[in-house]
C-alpha positions in Angstrom: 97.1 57.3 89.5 100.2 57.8 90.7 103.5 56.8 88.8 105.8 57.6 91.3 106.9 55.8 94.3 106.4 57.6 97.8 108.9 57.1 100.6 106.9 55.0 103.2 108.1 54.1 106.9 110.1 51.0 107.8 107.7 47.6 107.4 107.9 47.0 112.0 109.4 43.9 112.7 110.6 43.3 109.0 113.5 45.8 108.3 113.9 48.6 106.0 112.8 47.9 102.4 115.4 49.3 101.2 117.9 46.8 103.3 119.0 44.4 100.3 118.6 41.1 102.1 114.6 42.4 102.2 113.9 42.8 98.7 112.2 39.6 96.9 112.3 41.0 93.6 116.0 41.7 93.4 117.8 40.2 90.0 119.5 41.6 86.7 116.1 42.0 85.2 117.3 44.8 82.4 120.1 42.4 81.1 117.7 39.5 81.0 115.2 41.0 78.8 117.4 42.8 76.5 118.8 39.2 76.1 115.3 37.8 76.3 113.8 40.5 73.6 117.0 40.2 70.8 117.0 36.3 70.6 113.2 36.2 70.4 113.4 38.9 67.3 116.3 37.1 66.0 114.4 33.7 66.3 111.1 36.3 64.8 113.1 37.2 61.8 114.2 33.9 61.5 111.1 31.8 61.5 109.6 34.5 59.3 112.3 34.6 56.1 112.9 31.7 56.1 111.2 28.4 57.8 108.1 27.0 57.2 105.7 25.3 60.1 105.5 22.4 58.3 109.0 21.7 58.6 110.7 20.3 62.5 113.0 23.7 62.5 110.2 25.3 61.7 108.1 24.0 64.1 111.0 24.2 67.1 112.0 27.9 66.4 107.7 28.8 66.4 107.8 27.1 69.7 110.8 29.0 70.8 109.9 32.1 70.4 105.7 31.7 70.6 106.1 29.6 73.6 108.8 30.2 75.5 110.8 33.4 74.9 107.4 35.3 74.8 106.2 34.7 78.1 109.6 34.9 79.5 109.8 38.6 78.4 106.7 39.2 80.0 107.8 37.9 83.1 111.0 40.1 82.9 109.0 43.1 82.4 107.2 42.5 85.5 109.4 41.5 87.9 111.8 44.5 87.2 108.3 46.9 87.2 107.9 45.4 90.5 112.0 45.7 92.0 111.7 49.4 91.0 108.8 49.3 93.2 110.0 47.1 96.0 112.8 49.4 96.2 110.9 52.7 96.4 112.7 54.2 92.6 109.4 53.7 90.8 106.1 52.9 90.8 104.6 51.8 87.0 101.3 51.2 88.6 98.9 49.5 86.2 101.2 50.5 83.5 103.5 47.3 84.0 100.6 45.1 83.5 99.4 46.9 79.6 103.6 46.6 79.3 103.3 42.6 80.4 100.0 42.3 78.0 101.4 44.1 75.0 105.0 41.8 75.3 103.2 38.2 75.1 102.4 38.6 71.7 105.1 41.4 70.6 107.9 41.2 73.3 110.0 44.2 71.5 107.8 46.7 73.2 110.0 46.1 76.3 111.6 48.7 74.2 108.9 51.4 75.2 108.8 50.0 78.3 112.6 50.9 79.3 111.8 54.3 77.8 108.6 55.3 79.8 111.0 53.4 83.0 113.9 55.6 81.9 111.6 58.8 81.8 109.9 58.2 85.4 113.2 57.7 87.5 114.1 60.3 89.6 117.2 62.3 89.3 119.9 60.1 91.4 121.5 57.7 89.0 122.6 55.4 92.0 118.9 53.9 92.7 118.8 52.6 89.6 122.6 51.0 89.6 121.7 47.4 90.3 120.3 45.1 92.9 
């Protein structure tokens, strides 16, 4: 398995993958999970202190973060597992999908994620800048 991304030839007819207007995957994927992962432990803590299901709040802040912040972490996690890749920085391989599996029920293990992402980069700091 490999982890790392290898350089590949220009895609004929399409343009260099690493031309920005190529990429699909492109976005400020980092920024939206962290906000993604902090409201859906916030809403976590929350619903687990102090609301009860049976109760409307309850009920909406379950929803929230079951429902909707969940999956939206998960989606997160992939699509910046798969700009790393489009852009030839990192490939997680099957990694990103355990990492997408393990974040529907428990999204703070984007936390591991960014760590085992931080570890596998290579050494220039520019690739990983931003879109």
């Amino acid at each position: 398995m490999n982890t790392r991304a290898e350089s590949a030839p220009p895609d004929e007819g399409t343009g260099d993958r690493s031309d920005p207007s190529d990429r699909r995957f492109d976005g400020p994927w980092l920024a939206a999970l962290a906000a993604t992962v902090g409201t859906w432990t916030l809403l976590y803590a929350l619903d687990w202190a102090f609301l009860t299901p049976e109760t409307a709040l309850g009920a909406a802040v379950g929803f929230a973060h079951g429902y909707l912040l969940a999956p939206l972490a998960t989606a997160t996690i992939l699509l910046d597992a798969l700009s790393l890749a489009e852009r030839r920085v990192v490939d997680l391989g099957v990694f990103k999908w355990l990492y997408a599996f393990a974040a529907l029920p428990v999204p703070p293990v984007a936390a591991v994620y960014y760590a085992h992402r931080e570890w596998l980069k290579s050494e220039d700091a520019a690739l990983l800048g931003g879109p």
